[in-house]
GUVEX-533901 format. One record per residue (C-alpha): z, y, x; residue number from 1. Coordinates in pm, 1 decimal. Layout:
BEGIN
+----------+----------+----------+-----+
!        z !        y !        x ! num !
+----------+----------+----------+-----+
!        Z !        Y !        X ! NUM !
...
+----------+----------+----------+-----+
***
This chain:
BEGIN
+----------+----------+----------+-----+
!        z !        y !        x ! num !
+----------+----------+----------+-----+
!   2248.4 !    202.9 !  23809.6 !   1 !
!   2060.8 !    514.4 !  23831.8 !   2 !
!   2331.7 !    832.2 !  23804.6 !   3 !
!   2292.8 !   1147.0 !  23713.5 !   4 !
!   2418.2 !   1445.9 !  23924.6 !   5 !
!   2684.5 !   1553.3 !  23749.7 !   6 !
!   2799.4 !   1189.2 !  23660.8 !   7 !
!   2785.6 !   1165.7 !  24064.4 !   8 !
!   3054.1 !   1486.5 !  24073.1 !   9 !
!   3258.2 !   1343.6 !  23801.2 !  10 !
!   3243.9 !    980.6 !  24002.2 !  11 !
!   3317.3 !   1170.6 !  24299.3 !  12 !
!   3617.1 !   1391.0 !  24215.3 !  13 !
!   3805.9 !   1053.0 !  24018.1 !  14 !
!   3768.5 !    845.7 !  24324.5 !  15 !
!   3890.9 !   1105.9 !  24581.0 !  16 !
!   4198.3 !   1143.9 !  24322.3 !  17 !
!   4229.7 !    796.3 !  24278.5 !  18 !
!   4273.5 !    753.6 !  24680.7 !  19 !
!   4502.0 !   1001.6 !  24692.0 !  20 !
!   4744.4 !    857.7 !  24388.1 !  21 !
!   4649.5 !    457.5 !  24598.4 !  22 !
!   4856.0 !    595.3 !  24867.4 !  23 !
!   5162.1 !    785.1 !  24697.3 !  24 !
!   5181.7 !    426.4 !  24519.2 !  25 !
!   5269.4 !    305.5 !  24821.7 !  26 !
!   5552.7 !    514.4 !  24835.9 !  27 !
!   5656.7 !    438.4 !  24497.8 !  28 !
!   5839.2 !     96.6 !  24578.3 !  29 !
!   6055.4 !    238.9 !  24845.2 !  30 !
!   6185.2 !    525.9 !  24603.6 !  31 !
!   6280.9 !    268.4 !  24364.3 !  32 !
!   6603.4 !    193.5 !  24533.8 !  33 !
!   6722.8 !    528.0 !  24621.5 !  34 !
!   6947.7 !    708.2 !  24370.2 !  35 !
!   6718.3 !    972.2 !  24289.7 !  36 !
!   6410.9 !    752.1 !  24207.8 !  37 !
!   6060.4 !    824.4 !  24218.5 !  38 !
!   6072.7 !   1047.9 !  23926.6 !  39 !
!   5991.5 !   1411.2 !  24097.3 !  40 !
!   5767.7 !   1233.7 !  24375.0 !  41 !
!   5551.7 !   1045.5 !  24082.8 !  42 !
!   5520.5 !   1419.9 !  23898.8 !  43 !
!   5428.1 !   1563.0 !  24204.4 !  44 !
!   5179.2 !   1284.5 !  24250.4 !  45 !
!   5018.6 !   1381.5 !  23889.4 !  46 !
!   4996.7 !   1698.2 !  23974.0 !  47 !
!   4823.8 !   1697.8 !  24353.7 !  48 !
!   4549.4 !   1432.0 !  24155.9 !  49 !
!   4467.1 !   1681.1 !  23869.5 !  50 !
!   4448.7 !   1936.8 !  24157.5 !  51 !
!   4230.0 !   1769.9 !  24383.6 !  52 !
!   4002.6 !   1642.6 !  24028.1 !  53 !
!   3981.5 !   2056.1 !  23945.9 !  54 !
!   3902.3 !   2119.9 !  24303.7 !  55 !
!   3609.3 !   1867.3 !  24316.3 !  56 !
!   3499.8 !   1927.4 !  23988.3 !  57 !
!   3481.2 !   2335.9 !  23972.3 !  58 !
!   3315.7 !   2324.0 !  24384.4 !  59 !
!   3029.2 !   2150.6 !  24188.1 !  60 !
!   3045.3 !   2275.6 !  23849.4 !  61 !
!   3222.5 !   2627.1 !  23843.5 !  62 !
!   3090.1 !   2754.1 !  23528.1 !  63 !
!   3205.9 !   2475.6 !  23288.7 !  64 !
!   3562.4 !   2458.8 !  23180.1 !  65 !
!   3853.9 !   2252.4 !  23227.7 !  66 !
!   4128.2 !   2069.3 !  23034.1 !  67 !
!   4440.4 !   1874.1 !  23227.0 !  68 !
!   4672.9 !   1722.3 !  23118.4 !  69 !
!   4917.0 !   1866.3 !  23360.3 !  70 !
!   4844.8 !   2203.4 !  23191.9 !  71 !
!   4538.2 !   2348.7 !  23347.4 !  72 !
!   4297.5 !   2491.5 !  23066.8 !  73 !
!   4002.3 !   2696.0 !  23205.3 !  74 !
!   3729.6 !   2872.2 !  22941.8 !  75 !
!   3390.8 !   2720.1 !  22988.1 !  76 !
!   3204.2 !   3024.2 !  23158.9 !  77 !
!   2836.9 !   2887.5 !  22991.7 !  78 !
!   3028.3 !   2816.0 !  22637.8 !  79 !
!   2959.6 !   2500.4 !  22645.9 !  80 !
!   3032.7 !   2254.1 !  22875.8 !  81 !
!   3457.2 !   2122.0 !  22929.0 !  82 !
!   3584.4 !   1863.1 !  23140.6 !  83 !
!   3844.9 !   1692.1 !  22999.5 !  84 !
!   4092.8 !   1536.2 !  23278.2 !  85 !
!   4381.6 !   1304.8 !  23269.8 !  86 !
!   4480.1 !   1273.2 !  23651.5 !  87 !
!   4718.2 !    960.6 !  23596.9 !  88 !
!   4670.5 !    822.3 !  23304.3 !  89 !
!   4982.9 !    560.4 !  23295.9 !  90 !
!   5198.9 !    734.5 !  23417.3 !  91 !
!   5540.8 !    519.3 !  23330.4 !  92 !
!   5357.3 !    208.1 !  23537.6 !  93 !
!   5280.5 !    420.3 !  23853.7 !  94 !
!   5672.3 !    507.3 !  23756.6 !  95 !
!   5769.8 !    184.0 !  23798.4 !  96 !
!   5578.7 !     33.2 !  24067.0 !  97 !
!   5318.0 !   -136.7 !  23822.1 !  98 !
!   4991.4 !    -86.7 !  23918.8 !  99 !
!   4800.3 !      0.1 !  23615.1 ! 100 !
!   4720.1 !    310.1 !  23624.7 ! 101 !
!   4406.1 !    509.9 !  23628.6 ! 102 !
!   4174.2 !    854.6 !  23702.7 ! 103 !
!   4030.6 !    965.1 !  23351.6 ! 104 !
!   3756.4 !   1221.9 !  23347.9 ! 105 !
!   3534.3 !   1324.0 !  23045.3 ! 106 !
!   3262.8 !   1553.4 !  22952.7 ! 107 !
!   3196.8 !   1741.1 !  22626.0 ! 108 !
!   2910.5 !   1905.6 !  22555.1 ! 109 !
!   2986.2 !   2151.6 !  22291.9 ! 110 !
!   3123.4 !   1931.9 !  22064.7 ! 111 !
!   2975.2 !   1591.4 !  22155.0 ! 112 !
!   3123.9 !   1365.7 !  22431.0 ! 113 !
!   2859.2 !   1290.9 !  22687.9 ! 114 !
!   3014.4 !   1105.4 !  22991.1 ! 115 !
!   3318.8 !    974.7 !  23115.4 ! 116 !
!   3450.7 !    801.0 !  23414.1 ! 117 !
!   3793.6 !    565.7 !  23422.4 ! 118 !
!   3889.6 !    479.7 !  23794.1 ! 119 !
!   4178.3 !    240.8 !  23869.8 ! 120 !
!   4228.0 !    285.0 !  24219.5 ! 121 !
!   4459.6 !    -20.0 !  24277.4 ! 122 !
!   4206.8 !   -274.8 !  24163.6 ! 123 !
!   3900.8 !    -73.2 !  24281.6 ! 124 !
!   3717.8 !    -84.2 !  23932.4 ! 125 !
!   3470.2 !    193.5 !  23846.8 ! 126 !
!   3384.9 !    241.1 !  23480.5 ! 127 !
!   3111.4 !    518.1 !  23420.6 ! 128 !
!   2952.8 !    570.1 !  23078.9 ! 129 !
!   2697.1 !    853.0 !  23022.8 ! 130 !
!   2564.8 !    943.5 !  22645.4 ! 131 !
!   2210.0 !    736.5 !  22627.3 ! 132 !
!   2217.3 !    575.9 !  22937.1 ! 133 !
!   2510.7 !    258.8 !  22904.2 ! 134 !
!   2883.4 !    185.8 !  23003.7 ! 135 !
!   2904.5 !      2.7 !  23340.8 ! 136 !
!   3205.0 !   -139.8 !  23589.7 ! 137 !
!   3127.7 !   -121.6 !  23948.6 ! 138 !
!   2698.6 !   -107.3 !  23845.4 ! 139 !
!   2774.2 !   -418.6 !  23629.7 ! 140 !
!   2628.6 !   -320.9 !  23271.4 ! 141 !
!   2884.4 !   -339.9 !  22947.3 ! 142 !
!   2914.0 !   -484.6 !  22648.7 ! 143 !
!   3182.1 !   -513.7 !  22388.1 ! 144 !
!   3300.7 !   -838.3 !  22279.5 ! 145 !
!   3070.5 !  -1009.1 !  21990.1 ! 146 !
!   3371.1 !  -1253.4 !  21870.4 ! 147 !
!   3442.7 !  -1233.5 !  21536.2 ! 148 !
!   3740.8 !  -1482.4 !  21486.9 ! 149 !
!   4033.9 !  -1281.8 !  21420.1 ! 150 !
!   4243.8 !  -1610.7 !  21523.7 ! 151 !
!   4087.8 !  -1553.8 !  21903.9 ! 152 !
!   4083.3 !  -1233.3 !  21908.2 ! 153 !
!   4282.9 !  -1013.9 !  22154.3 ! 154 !
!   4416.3 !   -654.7 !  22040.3 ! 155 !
!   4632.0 !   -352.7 !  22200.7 ! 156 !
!   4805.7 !   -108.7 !  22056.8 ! 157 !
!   5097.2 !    173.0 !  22165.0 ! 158 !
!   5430.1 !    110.1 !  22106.8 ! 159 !
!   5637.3 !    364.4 !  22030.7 ! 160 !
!   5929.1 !    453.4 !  22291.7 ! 161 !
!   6257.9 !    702.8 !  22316.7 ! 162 !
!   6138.4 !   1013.3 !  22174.9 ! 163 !
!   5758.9 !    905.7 !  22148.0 ! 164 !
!   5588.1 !    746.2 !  21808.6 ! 165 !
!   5625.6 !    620.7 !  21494.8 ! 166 !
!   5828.9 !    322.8 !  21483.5 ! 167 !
!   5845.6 !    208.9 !  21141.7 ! 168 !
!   5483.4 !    306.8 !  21114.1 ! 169 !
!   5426.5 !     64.7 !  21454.7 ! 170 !
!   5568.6 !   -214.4 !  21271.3 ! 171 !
!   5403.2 !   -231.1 !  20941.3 ! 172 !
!   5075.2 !   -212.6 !  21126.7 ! 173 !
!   5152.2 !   -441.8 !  21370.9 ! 174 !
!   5274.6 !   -665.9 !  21150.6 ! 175 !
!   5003.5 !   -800.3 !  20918.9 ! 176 !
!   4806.6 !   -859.0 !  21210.5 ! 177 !
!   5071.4 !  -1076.9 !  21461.8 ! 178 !
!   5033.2 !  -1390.1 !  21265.9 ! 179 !
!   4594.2 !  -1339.2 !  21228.5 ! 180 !
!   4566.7 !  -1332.6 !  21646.1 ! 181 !
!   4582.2 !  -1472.6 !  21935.7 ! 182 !
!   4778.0 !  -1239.0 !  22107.5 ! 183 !
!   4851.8 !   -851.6 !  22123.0 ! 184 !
!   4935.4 !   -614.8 !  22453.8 ! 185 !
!   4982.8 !   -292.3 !  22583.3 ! 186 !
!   4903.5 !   -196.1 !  22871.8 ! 187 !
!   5050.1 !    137.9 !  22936.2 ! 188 !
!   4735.0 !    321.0 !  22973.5 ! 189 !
!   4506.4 !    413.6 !  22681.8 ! 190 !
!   4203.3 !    472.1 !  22881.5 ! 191 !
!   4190.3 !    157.4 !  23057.2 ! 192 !
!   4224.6 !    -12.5 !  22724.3 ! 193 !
!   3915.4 !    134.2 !  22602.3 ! 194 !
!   3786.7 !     64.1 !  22933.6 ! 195 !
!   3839.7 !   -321.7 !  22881.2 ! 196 !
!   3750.2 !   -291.3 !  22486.8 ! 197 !
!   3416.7 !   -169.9 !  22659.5 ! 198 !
!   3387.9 !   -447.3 !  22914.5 ! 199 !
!   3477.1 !   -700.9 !  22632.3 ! 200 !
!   3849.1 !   -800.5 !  22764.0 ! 201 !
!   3999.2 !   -661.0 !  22448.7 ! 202 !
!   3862.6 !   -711.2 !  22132.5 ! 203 !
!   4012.0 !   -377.1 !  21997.8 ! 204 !
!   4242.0 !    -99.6 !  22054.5 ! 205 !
!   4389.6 !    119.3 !  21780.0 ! 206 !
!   4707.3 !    406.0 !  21917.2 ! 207 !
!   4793.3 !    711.3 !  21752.8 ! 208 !
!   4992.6 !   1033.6 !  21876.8 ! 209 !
!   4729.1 !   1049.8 !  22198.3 ! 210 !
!   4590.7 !   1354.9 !  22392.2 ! 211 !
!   4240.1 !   1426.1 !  22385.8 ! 212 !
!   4261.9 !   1375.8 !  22800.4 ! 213 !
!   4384.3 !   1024.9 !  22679.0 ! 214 !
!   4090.0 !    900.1 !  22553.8 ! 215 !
!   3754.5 !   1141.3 !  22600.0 ! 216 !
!   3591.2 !    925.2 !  22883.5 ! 217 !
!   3690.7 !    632.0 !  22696.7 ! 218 !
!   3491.2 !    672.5 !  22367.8 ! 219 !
!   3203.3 !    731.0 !  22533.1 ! 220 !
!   3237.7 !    429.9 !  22760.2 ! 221 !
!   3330.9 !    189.6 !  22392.1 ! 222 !
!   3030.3 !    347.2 !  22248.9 ! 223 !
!   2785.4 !    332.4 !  22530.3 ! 224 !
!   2932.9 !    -26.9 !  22554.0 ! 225 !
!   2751.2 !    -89.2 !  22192.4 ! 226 !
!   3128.9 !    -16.0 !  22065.2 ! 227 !
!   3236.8 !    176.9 !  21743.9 ! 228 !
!   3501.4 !    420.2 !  21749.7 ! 229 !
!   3685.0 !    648.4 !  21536.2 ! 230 !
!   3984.4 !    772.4 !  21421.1 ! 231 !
!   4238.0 !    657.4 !  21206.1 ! 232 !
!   4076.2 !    751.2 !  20882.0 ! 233 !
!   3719.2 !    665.4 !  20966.7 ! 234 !
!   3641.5 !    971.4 !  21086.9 ! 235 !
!   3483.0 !   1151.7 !  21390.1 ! 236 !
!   3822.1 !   1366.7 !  21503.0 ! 237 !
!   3985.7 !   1174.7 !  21787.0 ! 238 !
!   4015.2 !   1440.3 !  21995.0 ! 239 !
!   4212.1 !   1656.2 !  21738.9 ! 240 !
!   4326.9 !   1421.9 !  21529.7 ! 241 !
!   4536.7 !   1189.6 !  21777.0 ! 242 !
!   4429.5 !    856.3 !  21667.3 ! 243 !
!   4200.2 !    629.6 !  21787.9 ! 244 !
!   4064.6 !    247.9 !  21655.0 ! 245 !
!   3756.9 !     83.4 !  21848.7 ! 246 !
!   3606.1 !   -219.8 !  21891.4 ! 247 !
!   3324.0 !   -384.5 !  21809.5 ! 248 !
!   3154.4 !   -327.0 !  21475.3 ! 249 !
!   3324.4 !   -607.5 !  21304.3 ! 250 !
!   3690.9 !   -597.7 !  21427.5 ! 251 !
!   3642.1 !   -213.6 !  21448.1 ! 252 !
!   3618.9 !   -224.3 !  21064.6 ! 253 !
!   3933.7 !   -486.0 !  21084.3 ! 254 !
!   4142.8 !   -278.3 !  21259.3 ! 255 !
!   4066.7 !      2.5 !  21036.1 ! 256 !
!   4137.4 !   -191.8 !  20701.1 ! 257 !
!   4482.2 !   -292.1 !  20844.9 ! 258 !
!   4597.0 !     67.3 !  20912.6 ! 259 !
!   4482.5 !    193.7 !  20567.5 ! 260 !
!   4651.8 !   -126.8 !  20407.2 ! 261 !
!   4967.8 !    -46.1 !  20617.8 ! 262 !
!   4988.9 !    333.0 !  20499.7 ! 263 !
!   5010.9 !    215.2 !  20100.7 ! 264 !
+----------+----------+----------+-----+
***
């Protein structure tokens, strides 16, 4: 595929993050076992990939702005343009030695979402999405899933954890659906999720109490995927809003039904 410069930077700065967070997971199996744990080396990890992501990214593009989620926030200098920059998203797996994890890098334009890149170092799989121009993995094109059998259809969701979510609110949405499909996970990282909604592995994702850094490249890659996406209510405010539901347009529109019916 045919990129555009500043998808180039944003491909650029995720993979020399993602090389850097391939080799402190290295390290992460031999902290395991000491009495400490990885736990300090793992944040330090997060925060030498947002670095090195800011780095890259301002080198190439120093008037546009920057949001981490390891705390950096940087005005756009042209008003306009903001990266928006999960370092390690999944977090908890790089934790624990699981290797699911990934660079997630989007662009807003003002207020519309143009291009976003998900990088999971460990398994070497680029996704890239830019606003007009298609979602691809490693130059293979996307598409969303076209099934439309609930009973073979394959969901993910966040579960709620100590101190994190909505747990009563987890169940009665989760629920309804466990005895429609054929099987729901979570992966522990929100935008590869949306990455494999986009490449048609899922057939939808739906998580609320998310960061905008959680999920920015990964609408863009659902909808440049031929994907729908919105928030909780229908509406257009991921971002601000928290919640997230995609999938294709059918189970999109499932997914959405079953939260509404769950909050009567």
């Amino acid at each position: 595929m045919a990129r555009s410069a500043i998808l180039n930077v944003m491909v650029a700065a995720a993979e020399k993050a993602g090389r850097s967070l391939a080799r402190d997971f290295g390290e992460v199996e031999n902290l395991q076992v000491s009495k400490k744990g990885p736990a300090d080396f793992v944040s330090r990890a997060d925060k030498r990939a947002e670095e090195i992501v800011l780095a890259e990214l301002s080198r190439a593009r120093p008037e546009y702005g920057f949001v981490g989620e390891e705390g950096t926030n940087v005005a756009p200098r042209d008003g306009t343009h903001v990266f928006i920059v999960d370092p390690l998203d999944g977090t908890t797996n790089f934790l624990h030695g699981i290797p699911v994890f990934a660079v997630s890098i989007g662009l807003r334009r003002e207020k519309e979402l143009i291009a976003g890149v998900i990088y999971n170092p460990v398994g070497d799989e680029l996704y890239v999405a830019e606003r007009g121009r298609g979602a691809f993995l490693n130059d293979r094109r996307l598409r969303v899933a076209a099934r439309q059998d609930l009973s073979a259809a394959l969901f993910a969701t966040g579960i709620p954890f100590l101190g994190h979510g909505n747990q009563v609110r987890f169940l009665s949405e989760v629920q309804p659906m466990m005895s429609r499909i054929a099987g729901l996970r979570r992966n522990g990282s929100a935008a590869l999720e949306l990455a494999y909604v986009a490449a048609g592995r899922l057939d939808g994702f739906w998580e609320h109490d998310l960061n905008a850094w959680d999920m920015a490249a990964g609408i863009v890659m659902v909808r440049e995927a031929g994907g729908f996406v919105t928030d909780t209510s229908g509406g257009d405010a991921m971002l601000t809003d928290g919640t997230i539901v995609a999938g294709n347009e059918y189970m999109q529109k499932v997914l959405l039904q079953n939260i509404k019916a769950a909050q009567r």
